[in-house]
LUMVEXZA-393515 format. One record per residue (C-alpha): residue number from 1; residue in three letters; x, y, z. Coordinates in nm, 3 decimals. Example, Ala and Ser with C-alpha at 12.3 -4.5 7.8 and 13.67 -1.06 7.14 Angstrom:
<pts>
+-----+-----+---------+---------+---------+
!   k !   r !       x !       y !       z !
+-----+-----+---------+---------+---------+
!   1 ! ALA !   1.230 !  -0.450 !   0.780 !
!   2 ! SER !   1.367 !  -0.106 !   0.714 !
+-----+-----+---------+---------+---------+
</pts>
This chain:
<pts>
+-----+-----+---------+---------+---------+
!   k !   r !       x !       y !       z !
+-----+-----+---------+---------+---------+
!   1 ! UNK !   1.278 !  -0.266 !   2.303 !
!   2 ! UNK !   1.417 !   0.006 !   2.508 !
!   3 ! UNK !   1.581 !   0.304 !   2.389 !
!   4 ! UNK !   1.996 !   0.243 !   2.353 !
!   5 ! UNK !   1.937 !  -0.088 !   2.381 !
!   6 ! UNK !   2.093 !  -0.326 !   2.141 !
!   7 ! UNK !   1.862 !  -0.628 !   2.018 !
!   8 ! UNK !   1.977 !  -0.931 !   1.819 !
!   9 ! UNK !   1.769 !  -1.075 !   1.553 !
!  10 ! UNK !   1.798 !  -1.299 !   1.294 !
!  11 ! UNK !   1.649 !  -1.087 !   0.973 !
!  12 ! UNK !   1.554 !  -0.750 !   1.004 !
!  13 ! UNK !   1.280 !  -0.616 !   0.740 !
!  14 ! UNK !   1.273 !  -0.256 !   0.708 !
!  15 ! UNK !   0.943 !  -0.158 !   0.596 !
!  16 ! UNK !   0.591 !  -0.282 !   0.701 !
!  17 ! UNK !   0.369 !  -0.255 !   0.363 !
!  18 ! UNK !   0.254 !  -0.524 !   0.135 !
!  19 ! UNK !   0.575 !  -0.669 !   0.002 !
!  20 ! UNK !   0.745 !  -0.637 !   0.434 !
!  21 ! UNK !   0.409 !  -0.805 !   0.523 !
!  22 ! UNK !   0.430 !  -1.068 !   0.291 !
!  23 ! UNK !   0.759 !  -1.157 !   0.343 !
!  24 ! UNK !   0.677 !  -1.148 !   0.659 !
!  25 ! UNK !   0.436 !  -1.448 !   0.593 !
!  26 ! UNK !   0.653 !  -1.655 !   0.447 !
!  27 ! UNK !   0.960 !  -1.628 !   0.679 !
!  28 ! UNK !   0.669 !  -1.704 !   0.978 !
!  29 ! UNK !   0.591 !  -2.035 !   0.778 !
!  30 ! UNK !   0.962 !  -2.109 !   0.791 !
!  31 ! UNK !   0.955 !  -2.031 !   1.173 !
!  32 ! UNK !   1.228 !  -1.820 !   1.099 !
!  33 ! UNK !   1.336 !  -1.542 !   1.355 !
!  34 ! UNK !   1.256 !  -1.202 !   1.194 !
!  35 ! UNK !   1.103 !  -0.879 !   1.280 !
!  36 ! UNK !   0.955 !  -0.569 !   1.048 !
!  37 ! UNK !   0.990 !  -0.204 !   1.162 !
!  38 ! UNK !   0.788 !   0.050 !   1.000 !
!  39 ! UNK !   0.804 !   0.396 !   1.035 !
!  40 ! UNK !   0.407 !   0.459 !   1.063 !
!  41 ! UNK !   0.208 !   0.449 !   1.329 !
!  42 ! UNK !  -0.049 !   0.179 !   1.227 !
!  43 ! UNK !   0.039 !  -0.043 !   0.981 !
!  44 ! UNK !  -0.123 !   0.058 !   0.607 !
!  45 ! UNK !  -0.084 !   0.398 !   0.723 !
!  46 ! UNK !   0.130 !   0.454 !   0.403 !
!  47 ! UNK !  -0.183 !   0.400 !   0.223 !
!  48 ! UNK !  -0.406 !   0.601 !   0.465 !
!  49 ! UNK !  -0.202 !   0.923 !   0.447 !
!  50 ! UNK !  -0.264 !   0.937 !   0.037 !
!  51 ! UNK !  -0.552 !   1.134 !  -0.109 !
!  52 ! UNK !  -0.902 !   1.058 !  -0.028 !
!  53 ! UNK !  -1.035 !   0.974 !  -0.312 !
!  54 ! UNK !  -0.752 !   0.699 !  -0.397 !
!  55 ! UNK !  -0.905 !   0.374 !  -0.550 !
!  56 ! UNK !  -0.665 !   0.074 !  -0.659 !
!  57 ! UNK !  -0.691 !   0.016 !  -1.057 !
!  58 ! UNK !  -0.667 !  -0.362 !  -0.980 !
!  59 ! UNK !  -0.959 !  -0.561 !  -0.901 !
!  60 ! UNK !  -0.978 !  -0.717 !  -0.561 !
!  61 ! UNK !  -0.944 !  -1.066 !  -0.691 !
!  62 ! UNK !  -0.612 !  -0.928 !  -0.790 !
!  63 ! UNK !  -0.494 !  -0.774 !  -0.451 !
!  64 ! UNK !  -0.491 !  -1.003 !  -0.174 !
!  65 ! UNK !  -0.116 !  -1.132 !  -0.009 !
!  66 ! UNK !  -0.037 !  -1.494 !   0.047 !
!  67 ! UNK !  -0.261 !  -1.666 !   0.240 !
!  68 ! UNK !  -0.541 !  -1.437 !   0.245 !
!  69 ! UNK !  -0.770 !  -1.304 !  -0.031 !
!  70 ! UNK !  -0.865 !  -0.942 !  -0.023 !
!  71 ! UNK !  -1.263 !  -0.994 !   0.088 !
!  72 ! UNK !  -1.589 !  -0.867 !  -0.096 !
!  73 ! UNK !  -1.671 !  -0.835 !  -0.502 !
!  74 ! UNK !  -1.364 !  -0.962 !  -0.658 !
!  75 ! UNK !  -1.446 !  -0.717 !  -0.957 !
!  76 ! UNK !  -1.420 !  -0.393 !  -0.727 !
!  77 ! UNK !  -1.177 !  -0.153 !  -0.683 !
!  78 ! UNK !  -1.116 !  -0.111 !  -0.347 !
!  79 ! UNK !  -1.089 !   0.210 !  -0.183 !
!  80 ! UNK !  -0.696 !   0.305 !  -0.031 !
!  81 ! UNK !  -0.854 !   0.257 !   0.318 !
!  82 ! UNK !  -0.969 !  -0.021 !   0.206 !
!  83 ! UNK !  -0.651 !  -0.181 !   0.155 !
!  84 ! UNK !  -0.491 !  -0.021 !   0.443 !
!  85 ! UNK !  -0.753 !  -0.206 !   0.648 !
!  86 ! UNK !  -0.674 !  -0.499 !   0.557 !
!  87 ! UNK !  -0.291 !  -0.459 !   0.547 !
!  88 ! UNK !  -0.355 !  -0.386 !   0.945 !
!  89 ! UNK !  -0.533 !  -0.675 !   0.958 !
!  90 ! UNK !  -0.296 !  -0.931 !   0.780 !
!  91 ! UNK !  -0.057 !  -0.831 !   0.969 !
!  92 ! UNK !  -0.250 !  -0.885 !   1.334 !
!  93 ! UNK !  -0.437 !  -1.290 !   1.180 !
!  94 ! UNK !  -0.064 !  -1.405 !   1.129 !
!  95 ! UNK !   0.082 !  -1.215 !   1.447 !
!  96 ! UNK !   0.344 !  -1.110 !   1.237 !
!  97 ! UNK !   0.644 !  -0.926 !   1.477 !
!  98 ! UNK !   0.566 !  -0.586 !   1.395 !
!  99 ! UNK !   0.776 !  -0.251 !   1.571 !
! 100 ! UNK !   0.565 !   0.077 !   1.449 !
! 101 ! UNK !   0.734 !   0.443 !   1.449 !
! 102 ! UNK !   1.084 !   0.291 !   1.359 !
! 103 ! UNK !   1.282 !   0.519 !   1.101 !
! 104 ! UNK !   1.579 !   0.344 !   1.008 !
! 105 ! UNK !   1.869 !   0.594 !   0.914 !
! 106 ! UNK !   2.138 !   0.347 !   0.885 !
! 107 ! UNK !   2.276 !   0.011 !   0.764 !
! 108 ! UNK !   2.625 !  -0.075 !   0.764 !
! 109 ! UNK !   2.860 !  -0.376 !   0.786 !
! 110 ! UNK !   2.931 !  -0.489 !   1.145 !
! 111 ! UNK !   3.217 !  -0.768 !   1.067 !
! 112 ! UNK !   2.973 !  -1.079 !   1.000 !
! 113 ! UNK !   2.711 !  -0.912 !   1.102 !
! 114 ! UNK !   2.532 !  -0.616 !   1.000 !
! 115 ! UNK !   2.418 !  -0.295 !   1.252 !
! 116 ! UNK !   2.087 !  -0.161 !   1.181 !
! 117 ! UNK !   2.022 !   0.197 !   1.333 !
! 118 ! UNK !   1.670 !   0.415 !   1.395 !
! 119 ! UNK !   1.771 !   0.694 !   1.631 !
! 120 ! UNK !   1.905 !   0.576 !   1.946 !
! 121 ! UNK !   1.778 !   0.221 !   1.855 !
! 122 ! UNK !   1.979 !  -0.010 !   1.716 !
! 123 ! UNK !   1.971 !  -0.413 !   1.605 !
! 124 ! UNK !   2.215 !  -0.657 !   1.528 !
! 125 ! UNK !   2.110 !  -0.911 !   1.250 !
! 126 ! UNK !   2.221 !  -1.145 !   1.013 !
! 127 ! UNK !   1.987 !  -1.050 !   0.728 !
! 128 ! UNK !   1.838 !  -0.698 !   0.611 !
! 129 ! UNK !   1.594 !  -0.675 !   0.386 !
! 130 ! UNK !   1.473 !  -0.312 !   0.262 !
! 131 ! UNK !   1.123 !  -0.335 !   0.156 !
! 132 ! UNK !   1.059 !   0.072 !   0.159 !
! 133 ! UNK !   1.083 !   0.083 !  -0.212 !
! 134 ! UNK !   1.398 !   0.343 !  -0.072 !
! 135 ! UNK !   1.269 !   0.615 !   0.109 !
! 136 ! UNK !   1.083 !   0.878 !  -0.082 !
! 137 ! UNK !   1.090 !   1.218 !  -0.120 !
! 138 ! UNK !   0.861 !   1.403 !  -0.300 !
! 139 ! UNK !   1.003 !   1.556 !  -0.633 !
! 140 ! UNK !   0.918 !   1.901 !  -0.751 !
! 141 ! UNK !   1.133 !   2.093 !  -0.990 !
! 142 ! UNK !   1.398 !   2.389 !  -0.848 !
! 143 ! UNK !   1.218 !   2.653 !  -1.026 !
! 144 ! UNK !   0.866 !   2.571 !  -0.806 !
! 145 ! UNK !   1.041 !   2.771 !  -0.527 !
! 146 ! UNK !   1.025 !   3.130 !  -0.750 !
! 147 ! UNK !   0.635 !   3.110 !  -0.781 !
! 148 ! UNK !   0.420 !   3.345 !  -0.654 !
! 149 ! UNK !   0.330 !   3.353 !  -0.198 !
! 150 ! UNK !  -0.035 !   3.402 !  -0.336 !
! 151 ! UNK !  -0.015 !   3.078 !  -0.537 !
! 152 ! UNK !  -0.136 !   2.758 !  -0.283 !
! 153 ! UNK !   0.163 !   2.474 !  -0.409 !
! 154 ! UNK !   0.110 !   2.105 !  -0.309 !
! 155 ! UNK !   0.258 !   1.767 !  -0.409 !
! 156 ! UNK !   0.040 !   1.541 !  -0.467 !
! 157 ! UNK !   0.208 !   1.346 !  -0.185 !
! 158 ! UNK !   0.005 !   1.577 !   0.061 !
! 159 ! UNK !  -0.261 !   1.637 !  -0.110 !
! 160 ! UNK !  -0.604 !   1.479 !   0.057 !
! 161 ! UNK !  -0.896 !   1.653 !  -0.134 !
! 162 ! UNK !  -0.995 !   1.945 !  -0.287 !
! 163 ! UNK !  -1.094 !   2.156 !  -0.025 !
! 164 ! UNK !  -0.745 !   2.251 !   0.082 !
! 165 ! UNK !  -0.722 !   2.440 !  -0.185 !
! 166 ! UNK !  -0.802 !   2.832 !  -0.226 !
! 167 ! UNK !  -1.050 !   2.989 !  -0.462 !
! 168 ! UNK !  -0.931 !   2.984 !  -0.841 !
! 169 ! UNK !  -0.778 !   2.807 !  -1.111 !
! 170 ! UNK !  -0.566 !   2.506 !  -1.050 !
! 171 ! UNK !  -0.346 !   2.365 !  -1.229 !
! 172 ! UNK !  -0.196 !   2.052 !  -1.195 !
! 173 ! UNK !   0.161 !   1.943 !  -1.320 !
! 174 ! UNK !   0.216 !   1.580 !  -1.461 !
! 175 ! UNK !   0.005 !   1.411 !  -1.690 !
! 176 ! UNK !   0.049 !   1.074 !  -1.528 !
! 177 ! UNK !  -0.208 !   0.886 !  -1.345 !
! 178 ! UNK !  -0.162 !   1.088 !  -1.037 !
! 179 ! UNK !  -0.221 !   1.354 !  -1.208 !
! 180 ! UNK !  -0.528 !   1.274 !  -1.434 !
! 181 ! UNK !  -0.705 !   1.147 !  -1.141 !
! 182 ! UNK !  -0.667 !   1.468 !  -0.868 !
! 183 ! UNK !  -0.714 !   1.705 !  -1.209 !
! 184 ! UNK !  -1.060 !   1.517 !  -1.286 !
! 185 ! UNK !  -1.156 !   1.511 !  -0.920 !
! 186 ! UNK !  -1.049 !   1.929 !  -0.861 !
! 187 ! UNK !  -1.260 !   2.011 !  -1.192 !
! 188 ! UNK !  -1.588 !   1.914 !  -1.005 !
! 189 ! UNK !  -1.484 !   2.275 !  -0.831 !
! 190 ! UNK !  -1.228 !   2.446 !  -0.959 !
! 191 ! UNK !  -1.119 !   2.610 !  -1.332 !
! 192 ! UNK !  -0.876 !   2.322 !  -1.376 !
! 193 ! UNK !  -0.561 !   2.295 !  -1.628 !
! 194 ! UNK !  -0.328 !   1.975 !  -1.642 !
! 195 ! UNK !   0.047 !   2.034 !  -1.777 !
! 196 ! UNK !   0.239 !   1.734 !  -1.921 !
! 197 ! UNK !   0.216 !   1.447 !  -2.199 !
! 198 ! UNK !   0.052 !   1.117 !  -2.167 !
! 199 ! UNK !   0.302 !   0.778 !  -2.168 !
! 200 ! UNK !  -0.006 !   0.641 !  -2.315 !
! 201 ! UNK !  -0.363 !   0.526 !  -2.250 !
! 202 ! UNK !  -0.555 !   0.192 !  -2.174 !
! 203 ! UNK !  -0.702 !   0.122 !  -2.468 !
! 204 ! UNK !  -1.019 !   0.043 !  -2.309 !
! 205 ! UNK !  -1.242 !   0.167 !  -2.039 !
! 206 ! UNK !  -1.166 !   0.077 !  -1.743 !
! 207 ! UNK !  -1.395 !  -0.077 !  -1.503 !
! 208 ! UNK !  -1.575 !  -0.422 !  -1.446 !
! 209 ! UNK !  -1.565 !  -0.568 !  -1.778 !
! 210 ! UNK !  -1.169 !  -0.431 !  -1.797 !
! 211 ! UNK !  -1.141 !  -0.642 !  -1.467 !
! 212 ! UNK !  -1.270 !  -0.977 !  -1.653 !
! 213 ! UNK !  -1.114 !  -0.953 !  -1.949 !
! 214 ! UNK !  -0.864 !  -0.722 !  -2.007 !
! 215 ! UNK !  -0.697 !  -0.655 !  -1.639 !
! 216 ! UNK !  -0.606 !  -1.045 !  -1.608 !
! 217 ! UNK !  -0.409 !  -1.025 !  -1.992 !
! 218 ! UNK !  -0.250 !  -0.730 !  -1.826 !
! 219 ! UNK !  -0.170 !  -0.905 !  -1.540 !
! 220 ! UNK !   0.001 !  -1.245 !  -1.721 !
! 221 ! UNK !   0.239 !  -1.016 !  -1.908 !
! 222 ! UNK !   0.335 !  -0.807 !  -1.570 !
! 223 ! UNK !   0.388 !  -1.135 !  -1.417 !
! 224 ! UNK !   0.564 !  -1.395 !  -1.645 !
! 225 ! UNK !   0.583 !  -1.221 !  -2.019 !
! 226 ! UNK !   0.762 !  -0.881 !  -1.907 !
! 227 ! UNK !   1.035 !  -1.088 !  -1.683 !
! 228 ! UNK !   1.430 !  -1.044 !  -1.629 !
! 229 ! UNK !   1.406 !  -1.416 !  -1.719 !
! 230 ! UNK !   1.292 !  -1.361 !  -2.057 !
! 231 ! UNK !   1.412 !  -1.142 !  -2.376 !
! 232 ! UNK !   1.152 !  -0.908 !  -2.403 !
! 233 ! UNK !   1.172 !  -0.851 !  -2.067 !
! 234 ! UNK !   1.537 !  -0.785 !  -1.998 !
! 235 ! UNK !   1.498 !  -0.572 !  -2.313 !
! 236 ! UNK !   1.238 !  -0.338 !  -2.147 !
! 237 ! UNK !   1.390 !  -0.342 !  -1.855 !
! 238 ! UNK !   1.612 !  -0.031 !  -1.838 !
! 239 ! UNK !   1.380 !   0.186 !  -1.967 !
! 240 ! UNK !   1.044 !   0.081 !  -1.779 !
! 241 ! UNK !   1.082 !   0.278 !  -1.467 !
! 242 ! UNK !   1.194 !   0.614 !  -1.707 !
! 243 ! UNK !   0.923 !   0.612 !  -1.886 !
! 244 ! UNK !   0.513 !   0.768 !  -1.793 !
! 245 ! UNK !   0.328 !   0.529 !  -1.684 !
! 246 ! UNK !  -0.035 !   0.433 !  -1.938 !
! 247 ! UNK !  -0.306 !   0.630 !  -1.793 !
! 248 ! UNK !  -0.547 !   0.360 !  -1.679 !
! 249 ! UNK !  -0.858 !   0.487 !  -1.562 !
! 250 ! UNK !  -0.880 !   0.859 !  -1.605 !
! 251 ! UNK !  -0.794 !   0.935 !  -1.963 !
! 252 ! UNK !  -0.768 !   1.224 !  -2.192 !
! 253 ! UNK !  -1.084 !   1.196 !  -2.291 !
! 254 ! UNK !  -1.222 !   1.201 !  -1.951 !
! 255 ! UNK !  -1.082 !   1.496 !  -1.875 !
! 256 ! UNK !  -1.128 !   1.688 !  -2.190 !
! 257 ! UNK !  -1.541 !   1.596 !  -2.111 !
! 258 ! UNK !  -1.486 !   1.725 !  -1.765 !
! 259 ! UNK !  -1.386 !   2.049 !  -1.893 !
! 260 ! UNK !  -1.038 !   1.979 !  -1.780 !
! 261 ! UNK !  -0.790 !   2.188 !  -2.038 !
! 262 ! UNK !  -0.473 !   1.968 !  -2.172 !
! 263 ! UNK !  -0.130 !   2.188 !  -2.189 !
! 264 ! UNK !   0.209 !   2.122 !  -2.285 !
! 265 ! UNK !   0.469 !   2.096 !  -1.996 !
! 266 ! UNK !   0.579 !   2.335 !  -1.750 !
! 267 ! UNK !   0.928 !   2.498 !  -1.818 !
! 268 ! UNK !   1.013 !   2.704 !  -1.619 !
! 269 ! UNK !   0.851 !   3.069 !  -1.409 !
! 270 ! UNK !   0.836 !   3.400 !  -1.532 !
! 271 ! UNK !   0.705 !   3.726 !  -1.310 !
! 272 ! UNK !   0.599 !   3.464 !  -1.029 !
! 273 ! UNK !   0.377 !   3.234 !  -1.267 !
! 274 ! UNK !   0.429 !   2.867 !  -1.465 !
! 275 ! UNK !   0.546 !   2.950 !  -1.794 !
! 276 ! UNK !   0.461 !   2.605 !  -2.041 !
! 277 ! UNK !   0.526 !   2.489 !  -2.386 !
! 278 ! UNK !   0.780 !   2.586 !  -2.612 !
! 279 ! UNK !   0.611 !   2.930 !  -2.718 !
! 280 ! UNK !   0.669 !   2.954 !  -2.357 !
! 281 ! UNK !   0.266 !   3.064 !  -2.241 !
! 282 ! UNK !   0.228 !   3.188 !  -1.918 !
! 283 ! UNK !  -0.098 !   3.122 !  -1.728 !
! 284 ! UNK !  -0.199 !   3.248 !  -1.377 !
! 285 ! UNK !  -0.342 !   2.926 !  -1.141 !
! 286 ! UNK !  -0.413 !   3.011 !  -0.788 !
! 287 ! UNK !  -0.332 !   2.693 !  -0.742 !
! 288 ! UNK !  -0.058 !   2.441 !  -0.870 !
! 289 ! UNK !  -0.049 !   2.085 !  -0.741 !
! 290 ! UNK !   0.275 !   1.924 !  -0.803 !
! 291 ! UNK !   0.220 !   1.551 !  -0.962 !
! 292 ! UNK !   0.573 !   1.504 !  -1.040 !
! 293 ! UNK !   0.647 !   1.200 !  -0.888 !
! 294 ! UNK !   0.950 !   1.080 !  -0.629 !
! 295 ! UNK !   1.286 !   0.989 !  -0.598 !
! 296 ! UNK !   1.456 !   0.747 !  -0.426 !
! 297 ! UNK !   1.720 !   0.814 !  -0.165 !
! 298 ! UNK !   1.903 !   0.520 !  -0.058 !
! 299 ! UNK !   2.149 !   0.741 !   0.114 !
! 300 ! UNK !   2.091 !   0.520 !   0.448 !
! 301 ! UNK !   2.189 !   0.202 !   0.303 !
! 302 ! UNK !   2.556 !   0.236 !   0.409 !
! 303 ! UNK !   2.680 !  -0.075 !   0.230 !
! 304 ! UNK !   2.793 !  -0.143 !  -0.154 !
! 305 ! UNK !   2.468 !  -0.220 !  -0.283 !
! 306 ! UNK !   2.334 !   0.083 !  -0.472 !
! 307 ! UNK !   2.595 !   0.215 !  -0.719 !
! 308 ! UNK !   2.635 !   0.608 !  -0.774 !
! 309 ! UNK !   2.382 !   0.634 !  -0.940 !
! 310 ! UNK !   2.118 !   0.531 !  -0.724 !
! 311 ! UNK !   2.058 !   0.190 !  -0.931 !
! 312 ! UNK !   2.032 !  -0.124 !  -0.664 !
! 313 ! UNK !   2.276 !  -0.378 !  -0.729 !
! 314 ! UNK !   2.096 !  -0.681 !  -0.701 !
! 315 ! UNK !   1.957 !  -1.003 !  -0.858 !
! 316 ! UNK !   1.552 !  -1.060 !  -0.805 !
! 317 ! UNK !   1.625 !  -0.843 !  -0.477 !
! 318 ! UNK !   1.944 !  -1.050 !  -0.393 !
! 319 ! UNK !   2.275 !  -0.855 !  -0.365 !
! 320 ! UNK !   2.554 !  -1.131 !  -0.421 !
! 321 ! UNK !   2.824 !  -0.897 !  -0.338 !
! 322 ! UNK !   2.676 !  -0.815 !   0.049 !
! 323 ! UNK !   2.565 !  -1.169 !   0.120 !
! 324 ! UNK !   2.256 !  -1.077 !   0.347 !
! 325 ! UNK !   2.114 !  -0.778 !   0.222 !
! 326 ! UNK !   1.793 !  -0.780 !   0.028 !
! 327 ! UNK !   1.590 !  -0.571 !  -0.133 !
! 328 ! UNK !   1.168 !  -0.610 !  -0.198 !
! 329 ! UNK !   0.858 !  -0.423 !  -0.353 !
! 330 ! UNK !   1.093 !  -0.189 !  -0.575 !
! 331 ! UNK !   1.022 !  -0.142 !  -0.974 !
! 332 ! UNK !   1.118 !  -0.429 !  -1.208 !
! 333 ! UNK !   1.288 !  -0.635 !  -0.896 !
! 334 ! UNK !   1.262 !  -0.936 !  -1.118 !
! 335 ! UNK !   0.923 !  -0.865 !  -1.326 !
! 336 ! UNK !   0.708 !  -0.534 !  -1.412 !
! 337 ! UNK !   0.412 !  -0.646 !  -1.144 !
! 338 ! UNK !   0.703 !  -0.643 !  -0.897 !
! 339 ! UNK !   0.599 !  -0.301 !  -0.727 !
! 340 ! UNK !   0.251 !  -0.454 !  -0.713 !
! 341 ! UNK !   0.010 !  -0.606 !  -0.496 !
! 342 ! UNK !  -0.027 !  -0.887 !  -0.775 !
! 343 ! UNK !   0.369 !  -0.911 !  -0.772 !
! 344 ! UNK !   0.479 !  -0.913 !  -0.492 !
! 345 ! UNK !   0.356 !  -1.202 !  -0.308 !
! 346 ! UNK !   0.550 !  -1.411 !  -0.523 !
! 347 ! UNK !   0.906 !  -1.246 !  -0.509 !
! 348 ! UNK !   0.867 !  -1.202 !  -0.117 !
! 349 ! UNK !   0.849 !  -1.607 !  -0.152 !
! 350 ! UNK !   1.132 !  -1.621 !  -0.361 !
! 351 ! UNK !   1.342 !  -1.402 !  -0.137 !
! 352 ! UNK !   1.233 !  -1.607 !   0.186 !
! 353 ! UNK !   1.429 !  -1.905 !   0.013 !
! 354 ! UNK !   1.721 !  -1.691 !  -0.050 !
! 355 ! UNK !   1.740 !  -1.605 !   0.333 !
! 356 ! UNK !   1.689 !  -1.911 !   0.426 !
! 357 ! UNK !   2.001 !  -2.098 !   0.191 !
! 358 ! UNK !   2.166 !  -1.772 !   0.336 !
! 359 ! UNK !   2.115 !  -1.898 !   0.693 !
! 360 ! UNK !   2.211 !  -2.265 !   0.613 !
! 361 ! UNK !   2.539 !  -2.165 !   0.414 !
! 362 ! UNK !   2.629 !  -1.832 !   0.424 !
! 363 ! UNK !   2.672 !  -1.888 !   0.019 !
! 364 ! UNK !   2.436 !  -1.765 !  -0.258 !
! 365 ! UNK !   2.359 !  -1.861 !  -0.615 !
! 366 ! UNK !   2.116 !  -1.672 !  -0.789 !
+-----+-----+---------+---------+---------+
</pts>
């Protein structure tokens, strides 16, 4: 499509990763007229630009979308360009309608229609689905701006390996699995410190026997135990995406082997350098990588379905109250696995229905 040129299509999905792709599947199976815009360059590129070393901590058998199983030893853990590889390539066996370097900065009501905006492109469609997961922006706390010039700061959002980083200690900030993996992988050359508490640990090893016979119990409960359909789920609910995630592969004990030293939480900076734990301890890293995780701005989603808080107001990625806006691939959409590749194969076929009794009627029940 031309620049300020207008285009009319039926459902526009905003986001080309897994849970865009595989709703991208099942709306192609409908024959339905749709079309995903992504703002990479190549699709999987999401999963390209994270760091090198990324592995998945569920086994291929576990990762493939509809219609296609992720190839090789179902018991591996594929690689992030890996996945990204094959992303590119589900995307080009099902010709899915793809339109790369698209940034959308705007939807908004347009009478019985809705007008979708990227720049000085714009679309007029029927349906919207946002399956960005929001767009987001890397978090790092306001007092990161008062360290030290000399100190080298990264997220871990642009972080690719360790040799961007300048001679000295490191230390990392976030004891989640982010940060347990780059703080084992920067210990192999660097003095390396981790600040921040655990949300928990696998209680086994992970690896290839995890994969057969832990991983899959894992799995059930993500998919049909921890549900907004039952009571344990709903319970859990509001509090899943608040809390630390279990660290799953690298655990305390791993790094504690590795030489890696555990420390309580950063508060705050003093003379230039982290101050942590409540005797408030200073310590001097030339380096600090920043695994404090994201936010989500929704800012762009000009229509009432993300309160003031931020919270989407949907039902298992339906939002009653804008008939024909969606949502996909975000945290606990209907069940804890929702965010994942195991997940979200399954909701993206639930939603297709949705569009689809929204095309025939105009009416929702969910």
């Amino acid at each position: 499509m031309n620049e300020n040129q207008e285009s009319t299509v039926d459902t526009l999905i905003v986001g080309g990763g897994q849970a865009g792709l595989a709703l991208g599947y099942w709306l192609s199976r409908e024959g339905r007229n749709f079309l995903i815009v992504d703002e990479n360059a190549r699709t999987g590129d999401s999963w390209r630009q994270r760091w090198d070393s990324l592995r998945l901590f569920t086994p291929a058998k576990y990762d493939g979308l509809p219609g296609v199983p992720f190839p090789g030893d179902g018991l591996n853990f594929p690689g992030k360009d890996e996945l990204a590889d094959y992303l590119e390539d589900y995307g080009r066996r099902f010709d899915l309608p793809i339109l790369h370097n698209v940034r959308v900065d705007g939807i908004e009501n347009d009478g019985d229609w809705f007008h979708v905006t990227a720049g000085q492109r714009w679309w007029r469609v029927r349906n919207v689905v946002v399956a960005t997961g929001g767009y987001r922006v890397p978090k790092t706390p306001a007092f990161a701006a008062e360290l030290s010039a000399d100190i080298c700061q990264l997220h871990s959002q642009n972080y690719k390996n360790p040799s961007q980083l300048q001679p000295g200690p490191v230390l990392v900030v976030g004891l989640g699995n982010s940060g347990a993996e780059i703080a084992l992988e920067v210990s192999r050359s660097h003095q390396t410190a981790v600040a921040g508490t655990a949300g928990g640990e696998l209680p086994v090893r992970h690896g290839r026997a995890a994969a057969r016979f832990v991983l899959p119990v894992i799995r059930f409960a993500g998919l049909h135990l921890l549900t907004l359909d039952t009571p344990v789920g709903r319970k859990v609910a509001p509090t899943f995406m608040q809390k630390a995630a279990p660290l799953i592969r690298t655990r305390t004990k791993e790094l504690k082997a590795a030489g890696v030293e555990l420390l309580p939480r950063v508060t705050g900076v003093r003379d230039g350098y982290p101050e942590v734990g409540g005797d408030v301890q200073t310590v001097k890293p030339a380096n600090v990588i920043w695994c404090t995780g994201y936010r989500d701005d929704y800012s762009w989603v000009r229509v009432p379905a993300v309160d003031t808080e931020g919270r989407l107001l949907q039902k298992r990625g339906v939002v009653a109250d804008v008939p024909g806006v969606f949502f996909l691939g975000q945290e606990f959409l209907f069940a804890a696995a929702s965010a994942t590749l195991p997940g979200v194969g399954r909701d993206a076929r639930y939603l297709a229905g949705r569009v689809k009794a929204q095309r025939s009627s105009g009416l929702l029940n969910v």
